[in-house]
Backbone atoms as SQL, in Angstrom:
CREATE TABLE atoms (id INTEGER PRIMARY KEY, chain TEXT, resi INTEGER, resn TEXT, atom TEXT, x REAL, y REAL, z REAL);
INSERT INTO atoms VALUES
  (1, 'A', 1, 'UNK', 'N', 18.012, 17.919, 86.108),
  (2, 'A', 1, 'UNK', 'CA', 18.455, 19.172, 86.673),
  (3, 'A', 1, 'UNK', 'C', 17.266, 19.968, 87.193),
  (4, 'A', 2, 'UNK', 'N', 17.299, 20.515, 88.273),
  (5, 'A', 2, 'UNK', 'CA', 16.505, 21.630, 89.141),
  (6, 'A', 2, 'UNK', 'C', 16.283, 22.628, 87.896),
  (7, 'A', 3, 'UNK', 'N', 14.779, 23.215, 88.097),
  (8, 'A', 3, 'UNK', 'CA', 14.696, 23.945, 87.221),
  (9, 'A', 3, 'UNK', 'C', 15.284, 25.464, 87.050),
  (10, 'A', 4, 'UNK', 'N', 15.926, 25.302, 88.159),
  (11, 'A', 4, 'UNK', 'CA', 16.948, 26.746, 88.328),
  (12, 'A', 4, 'UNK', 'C', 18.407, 26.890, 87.704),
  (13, 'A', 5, 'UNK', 'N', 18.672, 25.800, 87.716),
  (14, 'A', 5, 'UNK', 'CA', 20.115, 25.160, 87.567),
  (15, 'A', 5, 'UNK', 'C', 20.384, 25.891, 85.700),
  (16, 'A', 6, 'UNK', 'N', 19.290, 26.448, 84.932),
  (17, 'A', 6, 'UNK', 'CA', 19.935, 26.731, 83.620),
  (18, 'A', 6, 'UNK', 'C', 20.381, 27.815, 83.858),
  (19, 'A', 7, 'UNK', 'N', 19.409, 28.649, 84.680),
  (20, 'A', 7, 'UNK', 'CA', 19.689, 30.310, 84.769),
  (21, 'A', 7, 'UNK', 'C', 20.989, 30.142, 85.608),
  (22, 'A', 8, 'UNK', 'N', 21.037, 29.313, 86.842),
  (23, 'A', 8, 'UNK', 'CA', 22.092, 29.922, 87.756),
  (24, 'A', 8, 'UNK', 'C', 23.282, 29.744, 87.055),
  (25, 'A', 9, 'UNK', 'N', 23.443, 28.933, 85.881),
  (26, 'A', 9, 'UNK', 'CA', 24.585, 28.609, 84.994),
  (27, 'A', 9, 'UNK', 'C', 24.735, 29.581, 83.816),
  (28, 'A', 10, 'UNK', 'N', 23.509, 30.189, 83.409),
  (29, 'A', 10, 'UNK', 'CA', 24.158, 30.904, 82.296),
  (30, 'A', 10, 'UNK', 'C', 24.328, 32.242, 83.119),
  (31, 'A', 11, 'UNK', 'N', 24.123, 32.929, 84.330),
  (32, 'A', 11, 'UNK', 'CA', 24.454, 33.871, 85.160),
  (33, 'A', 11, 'UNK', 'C', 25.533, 33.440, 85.454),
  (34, 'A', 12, 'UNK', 'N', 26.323, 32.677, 85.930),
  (35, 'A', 12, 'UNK', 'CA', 27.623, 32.109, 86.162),
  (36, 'A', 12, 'UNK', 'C', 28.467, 32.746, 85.461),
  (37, 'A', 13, 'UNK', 'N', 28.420, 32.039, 84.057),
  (38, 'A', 13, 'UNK', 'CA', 28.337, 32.249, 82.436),
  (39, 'A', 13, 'UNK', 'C', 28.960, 33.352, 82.529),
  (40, 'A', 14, 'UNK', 'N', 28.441, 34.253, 82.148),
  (41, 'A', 14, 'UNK', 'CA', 27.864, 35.626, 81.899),
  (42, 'A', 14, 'UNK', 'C', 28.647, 36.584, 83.050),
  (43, 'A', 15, 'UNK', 'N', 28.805, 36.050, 84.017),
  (44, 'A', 15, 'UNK', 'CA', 29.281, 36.889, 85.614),
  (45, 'A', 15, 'UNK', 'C', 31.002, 36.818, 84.836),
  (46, 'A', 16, 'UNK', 'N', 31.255, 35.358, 85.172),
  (47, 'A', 16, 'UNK', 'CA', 32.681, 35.427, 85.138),
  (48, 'A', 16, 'UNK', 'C', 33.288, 34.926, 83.818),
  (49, 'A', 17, 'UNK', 'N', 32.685, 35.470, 82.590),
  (50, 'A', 17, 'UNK', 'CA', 33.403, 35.441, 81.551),
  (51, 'A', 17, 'UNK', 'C', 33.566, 34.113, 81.214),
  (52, 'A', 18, 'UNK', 'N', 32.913, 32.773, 81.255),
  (53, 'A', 18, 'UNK', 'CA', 33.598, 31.269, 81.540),
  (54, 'A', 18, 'UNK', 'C', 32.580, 30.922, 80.209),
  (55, 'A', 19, 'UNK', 'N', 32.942, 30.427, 78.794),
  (56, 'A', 19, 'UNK', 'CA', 32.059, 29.530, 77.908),
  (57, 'A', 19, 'UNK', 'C', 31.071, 28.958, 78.848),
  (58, 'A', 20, 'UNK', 'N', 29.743, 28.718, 78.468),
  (59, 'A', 20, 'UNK', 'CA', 28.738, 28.501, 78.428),
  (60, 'A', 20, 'UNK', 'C', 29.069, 26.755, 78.702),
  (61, 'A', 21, 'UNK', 'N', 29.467, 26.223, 77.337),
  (62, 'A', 21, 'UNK', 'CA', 29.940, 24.962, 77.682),
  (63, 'A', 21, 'UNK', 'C', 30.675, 24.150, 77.962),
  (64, 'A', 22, 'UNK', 'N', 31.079, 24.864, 79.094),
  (65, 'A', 22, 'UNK', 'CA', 32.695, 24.512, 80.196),
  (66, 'A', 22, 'UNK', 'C', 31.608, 24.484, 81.454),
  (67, 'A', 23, 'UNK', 'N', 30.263, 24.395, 81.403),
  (68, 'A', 23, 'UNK', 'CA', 29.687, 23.889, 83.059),
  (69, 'A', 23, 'UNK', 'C', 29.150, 22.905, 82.274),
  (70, 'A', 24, 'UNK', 'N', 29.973, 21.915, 82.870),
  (71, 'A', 24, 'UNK', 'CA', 29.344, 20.448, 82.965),
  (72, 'A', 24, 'UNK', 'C', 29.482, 20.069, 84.420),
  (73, 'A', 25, 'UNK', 'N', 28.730, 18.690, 84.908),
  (74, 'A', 25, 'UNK', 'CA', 29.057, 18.644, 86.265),
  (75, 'A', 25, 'UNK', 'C', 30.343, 18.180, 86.779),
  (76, 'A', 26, 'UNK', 'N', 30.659, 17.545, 85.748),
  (77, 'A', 26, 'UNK', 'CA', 31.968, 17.121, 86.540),
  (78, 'A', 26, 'UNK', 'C', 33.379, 17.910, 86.026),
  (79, 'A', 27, 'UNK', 'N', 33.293, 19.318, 85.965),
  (80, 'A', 27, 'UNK', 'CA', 33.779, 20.393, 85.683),
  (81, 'A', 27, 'UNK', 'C', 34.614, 20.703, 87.253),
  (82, 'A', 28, 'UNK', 'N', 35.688, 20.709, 87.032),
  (83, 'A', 28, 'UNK', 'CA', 36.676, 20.955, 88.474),
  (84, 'A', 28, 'UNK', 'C', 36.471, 22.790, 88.898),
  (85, 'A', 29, 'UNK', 'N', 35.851, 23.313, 90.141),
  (86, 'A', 29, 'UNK', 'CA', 35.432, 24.139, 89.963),
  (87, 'A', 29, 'UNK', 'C', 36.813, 25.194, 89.831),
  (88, 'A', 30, 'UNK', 'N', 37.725, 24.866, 90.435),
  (89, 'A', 30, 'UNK', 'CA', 39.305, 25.669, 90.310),
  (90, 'A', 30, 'UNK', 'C', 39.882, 25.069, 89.088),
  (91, 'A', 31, 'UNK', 'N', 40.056, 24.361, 88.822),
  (92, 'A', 31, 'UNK', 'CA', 40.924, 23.818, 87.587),
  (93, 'A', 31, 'UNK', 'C', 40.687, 23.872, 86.313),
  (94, 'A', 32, 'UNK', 'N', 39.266, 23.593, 85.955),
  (95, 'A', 32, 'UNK', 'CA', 38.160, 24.051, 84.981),
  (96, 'A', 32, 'UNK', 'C', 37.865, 24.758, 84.586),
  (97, 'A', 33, 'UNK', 'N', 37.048, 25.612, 85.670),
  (98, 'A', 33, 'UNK', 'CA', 36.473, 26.943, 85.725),
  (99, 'A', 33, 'UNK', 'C', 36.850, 28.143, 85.868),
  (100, 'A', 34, 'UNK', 'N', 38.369, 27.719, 86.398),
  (101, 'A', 34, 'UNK', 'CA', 39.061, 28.732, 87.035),
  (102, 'A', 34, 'UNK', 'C', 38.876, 29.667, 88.275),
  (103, 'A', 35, 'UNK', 'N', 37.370, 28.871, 89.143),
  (104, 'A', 35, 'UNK', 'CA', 36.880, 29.682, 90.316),
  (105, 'A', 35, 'UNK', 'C', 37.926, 30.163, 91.445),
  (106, 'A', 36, 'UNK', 'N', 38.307, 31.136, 91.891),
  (107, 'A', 36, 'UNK', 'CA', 38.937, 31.523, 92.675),
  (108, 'A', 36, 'UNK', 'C', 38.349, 32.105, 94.154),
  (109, 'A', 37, 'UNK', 'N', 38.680, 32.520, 95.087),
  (110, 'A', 37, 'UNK', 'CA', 37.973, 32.860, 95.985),
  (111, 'A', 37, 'UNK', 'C', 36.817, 33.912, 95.890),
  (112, 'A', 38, 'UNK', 'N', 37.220, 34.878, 94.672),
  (113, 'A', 38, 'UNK', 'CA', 36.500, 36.169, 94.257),
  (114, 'A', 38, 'UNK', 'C', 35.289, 35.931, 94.108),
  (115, 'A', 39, 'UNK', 'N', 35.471, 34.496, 92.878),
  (116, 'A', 39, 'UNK', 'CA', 34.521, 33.876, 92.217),
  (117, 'A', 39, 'UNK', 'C', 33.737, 32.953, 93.178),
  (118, 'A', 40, 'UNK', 'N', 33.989, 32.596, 94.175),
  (119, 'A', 40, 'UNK', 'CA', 33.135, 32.179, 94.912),
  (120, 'A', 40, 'UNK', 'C', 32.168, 32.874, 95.738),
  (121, 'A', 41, 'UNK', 'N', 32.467, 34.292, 95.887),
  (122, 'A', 41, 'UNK', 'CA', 31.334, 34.879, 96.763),
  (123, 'A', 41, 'UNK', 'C', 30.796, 35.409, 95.357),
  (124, 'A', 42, 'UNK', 'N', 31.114, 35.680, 93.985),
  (125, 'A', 42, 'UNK', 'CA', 29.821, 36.119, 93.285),
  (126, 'A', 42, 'UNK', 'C', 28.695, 34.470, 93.451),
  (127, 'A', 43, 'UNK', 'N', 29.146, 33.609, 93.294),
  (128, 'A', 43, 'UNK', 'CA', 28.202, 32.210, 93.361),
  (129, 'A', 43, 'UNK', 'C', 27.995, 32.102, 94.550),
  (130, 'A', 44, 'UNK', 'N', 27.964, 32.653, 95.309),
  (131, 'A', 44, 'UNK', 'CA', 27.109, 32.543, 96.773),
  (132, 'A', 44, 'UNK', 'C', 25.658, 33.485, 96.364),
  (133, 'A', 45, 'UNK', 'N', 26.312, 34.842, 96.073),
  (134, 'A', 45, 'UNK', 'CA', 25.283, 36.188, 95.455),
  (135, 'A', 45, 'UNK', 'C', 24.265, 35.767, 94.430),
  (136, 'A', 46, 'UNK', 'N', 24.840, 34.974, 93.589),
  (137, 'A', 46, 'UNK', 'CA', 23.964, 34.763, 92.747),
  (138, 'A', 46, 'UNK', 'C', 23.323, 33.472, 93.116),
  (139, 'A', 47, 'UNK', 'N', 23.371, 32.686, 94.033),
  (140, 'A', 47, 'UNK', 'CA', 22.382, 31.392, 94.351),
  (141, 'A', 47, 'UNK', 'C', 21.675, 32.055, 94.832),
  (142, 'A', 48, 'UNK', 'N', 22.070, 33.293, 95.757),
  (143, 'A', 48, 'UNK', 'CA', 20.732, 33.582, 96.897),
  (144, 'A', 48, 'UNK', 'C', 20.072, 34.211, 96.057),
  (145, 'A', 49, 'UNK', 'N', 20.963, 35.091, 95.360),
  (146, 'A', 49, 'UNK', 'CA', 19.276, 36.023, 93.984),
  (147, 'A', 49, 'UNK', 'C', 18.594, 34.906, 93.509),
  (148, 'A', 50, 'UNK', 'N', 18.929, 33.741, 92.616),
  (149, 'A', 50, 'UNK', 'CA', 18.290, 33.072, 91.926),
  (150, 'A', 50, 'UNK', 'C', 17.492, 32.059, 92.421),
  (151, 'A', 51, 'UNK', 'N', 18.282, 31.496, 93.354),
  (152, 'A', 51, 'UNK', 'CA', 17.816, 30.016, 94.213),
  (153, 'A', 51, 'UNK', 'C', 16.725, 30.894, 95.531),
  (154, 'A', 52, 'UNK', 'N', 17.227, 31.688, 95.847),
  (155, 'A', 52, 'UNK', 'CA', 16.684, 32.076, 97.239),
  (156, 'A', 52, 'UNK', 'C', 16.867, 31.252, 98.313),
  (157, 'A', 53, 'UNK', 'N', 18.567, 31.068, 98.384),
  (158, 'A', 53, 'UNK', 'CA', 19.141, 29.981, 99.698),
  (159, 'A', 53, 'UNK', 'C', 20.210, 30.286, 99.733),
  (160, 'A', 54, 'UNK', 'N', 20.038, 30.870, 101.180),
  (161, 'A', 54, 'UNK', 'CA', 21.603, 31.516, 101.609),
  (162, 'A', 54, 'UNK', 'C', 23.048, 30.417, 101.861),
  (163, 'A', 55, 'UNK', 'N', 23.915, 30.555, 101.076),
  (164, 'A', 55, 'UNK', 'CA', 24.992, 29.933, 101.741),
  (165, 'A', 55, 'UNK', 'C', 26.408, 30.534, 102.212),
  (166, 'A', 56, 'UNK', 'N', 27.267, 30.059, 103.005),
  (167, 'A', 56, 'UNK', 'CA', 28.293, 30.344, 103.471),
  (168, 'A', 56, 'UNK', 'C', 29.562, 29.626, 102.729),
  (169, 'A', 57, 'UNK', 'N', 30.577, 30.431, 102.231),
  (170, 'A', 57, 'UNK', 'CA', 31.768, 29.706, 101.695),
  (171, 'A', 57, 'UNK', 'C', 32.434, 28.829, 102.560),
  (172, 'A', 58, 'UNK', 'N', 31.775, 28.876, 104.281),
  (173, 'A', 58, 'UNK', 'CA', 32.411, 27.320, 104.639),
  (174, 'A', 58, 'UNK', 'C', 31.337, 26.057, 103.918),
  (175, 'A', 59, 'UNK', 'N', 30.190, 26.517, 103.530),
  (176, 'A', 59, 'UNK', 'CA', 29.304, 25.212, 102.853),
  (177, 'A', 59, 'UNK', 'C', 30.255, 24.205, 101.661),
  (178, 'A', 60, 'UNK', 'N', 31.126, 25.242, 101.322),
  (179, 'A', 60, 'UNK', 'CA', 31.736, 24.616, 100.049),
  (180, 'A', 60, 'UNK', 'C', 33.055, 24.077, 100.323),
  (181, 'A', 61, 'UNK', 'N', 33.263, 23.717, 101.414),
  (182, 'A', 61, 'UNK', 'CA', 34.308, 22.552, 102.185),
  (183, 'A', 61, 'UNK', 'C', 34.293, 21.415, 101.405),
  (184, 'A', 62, 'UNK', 'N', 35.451, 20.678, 100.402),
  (185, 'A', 62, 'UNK', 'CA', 35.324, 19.664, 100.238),
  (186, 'A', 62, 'UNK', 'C', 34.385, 19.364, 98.793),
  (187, 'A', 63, 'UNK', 'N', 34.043, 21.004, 98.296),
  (188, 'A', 63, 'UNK', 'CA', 33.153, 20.806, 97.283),
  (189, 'A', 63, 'UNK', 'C', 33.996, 21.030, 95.840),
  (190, 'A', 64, 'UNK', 'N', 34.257, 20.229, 95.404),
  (191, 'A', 64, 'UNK', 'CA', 35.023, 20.181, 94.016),
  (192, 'A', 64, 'UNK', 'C', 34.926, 20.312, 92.359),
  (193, 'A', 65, 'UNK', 'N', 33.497, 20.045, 92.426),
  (194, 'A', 65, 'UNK', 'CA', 32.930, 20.067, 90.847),
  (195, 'A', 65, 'UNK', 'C', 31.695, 20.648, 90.498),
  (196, 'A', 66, 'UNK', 'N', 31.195, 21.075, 89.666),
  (197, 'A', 66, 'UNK', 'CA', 30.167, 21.952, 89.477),
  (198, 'A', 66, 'UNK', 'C', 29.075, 21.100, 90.351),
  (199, 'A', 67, 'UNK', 'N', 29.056, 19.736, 89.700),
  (200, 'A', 67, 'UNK', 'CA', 28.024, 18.680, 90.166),
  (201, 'A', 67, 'UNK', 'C', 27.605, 18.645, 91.824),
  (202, 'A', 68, 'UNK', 'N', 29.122, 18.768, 92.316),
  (203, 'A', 68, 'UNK', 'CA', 28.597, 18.399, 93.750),
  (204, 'A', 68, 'UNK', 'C', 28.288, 19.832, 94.471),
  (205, 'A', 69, 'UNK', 'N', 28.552, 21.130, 93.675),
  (206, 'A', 69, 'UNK', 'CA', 28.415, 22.493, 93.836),
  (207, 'A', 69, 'UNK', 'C', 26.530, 22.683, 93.995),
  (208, 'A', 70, 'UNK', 'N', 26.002, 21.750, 92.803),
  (209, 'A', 70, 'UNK', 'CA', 24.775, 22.130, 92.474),
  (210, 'A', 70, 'UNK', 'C', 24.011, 21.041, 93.145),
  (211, 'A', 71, 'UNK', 'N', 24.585, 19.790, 93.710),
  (212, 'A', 71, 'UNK', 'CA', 24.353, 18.830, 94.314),
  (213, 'A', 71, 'UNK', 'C', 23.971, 20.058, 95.773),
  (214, 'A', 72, 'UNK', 'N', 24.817, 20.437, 96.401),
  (215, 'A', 72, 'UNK', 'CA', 24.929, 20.895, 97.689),
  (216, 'A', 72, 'UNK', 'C', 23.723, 22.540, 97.203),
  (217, 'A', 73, 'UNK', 'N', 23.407, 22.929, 96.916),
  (218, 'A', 73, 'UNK', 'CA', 22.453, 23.982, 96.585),
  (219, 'A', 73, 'UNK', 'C', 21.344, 23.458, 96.529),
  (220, 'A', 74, 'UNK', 'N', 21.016, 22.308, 95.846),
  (221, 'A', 74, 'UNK', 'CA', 19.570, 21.452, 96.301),
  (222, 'A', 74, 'UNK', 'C', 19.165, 21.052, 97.746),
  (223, 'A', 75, 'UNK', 'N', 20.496, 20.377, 98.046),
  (224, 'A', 75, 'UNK', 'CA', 20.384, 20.187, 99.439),
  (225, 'A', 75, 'UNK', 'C', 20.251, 21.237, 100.397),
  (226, 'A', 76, 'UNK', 'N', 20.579, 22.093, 100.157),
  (227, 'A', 76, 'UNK', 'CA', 20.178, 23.186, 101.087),
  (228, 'A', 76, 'UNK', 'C', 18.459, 24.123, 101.005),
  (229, 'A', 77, 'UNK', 'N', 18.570, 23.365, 99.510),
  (230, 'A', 77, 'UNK', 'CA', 16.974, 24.179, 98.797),
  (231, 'A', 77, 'UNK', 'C', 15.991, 23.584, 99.693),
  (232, 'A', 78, 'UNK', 'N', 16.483, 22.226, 100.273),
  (233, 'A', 78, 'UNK', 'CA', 15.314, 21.001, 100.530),
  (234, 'A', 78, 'UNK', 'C', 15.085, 21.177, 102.298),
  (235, 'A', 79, 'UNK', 'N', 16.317, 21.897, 103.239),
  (236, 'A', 79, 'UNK', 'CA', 16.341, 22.431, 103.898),
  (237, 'A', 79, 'UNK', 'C', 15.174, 22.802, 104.525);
């Protein structure tokens, strides 16, 4: 794991009320997590505070699990 990836998870955590150990990667980010649209622009807010990499909620087309959530935030880190 990216060495960002603890904070941006226990800020997650912490943002939207979600156990600590309910982010695993292959955690369904709606079904799981319960992410809703709301919850997706705080995890845009908080990648760019933490990560310092802007993304757009069309980035997350097709993006389903924490894994490929944090998969696609590297990839954009590497950008």
């Amino acid at each position: 794991m990216a060495a960002y990836t603890e904070s941006l998870i226990d800020r997650l955590s912490e943002e939207l009320e979600i156990s600590r150990e309910s982010f695993v990667p292959e955690a369904l980010l709606k079904d799981d997590l319960g992410f809703d649209s709301l919850d997706m622009v705080d995890v845009v807010v908080l990648v760019e505070e933490i990560v310092g990499v802007r993304l757009k909620q069309s980035d997350f087309i097709g993006v389903r699990t924490l894994g490929q959530m944090l998969d696609l935030i590297e990839s954009k880190r590497q950008e």
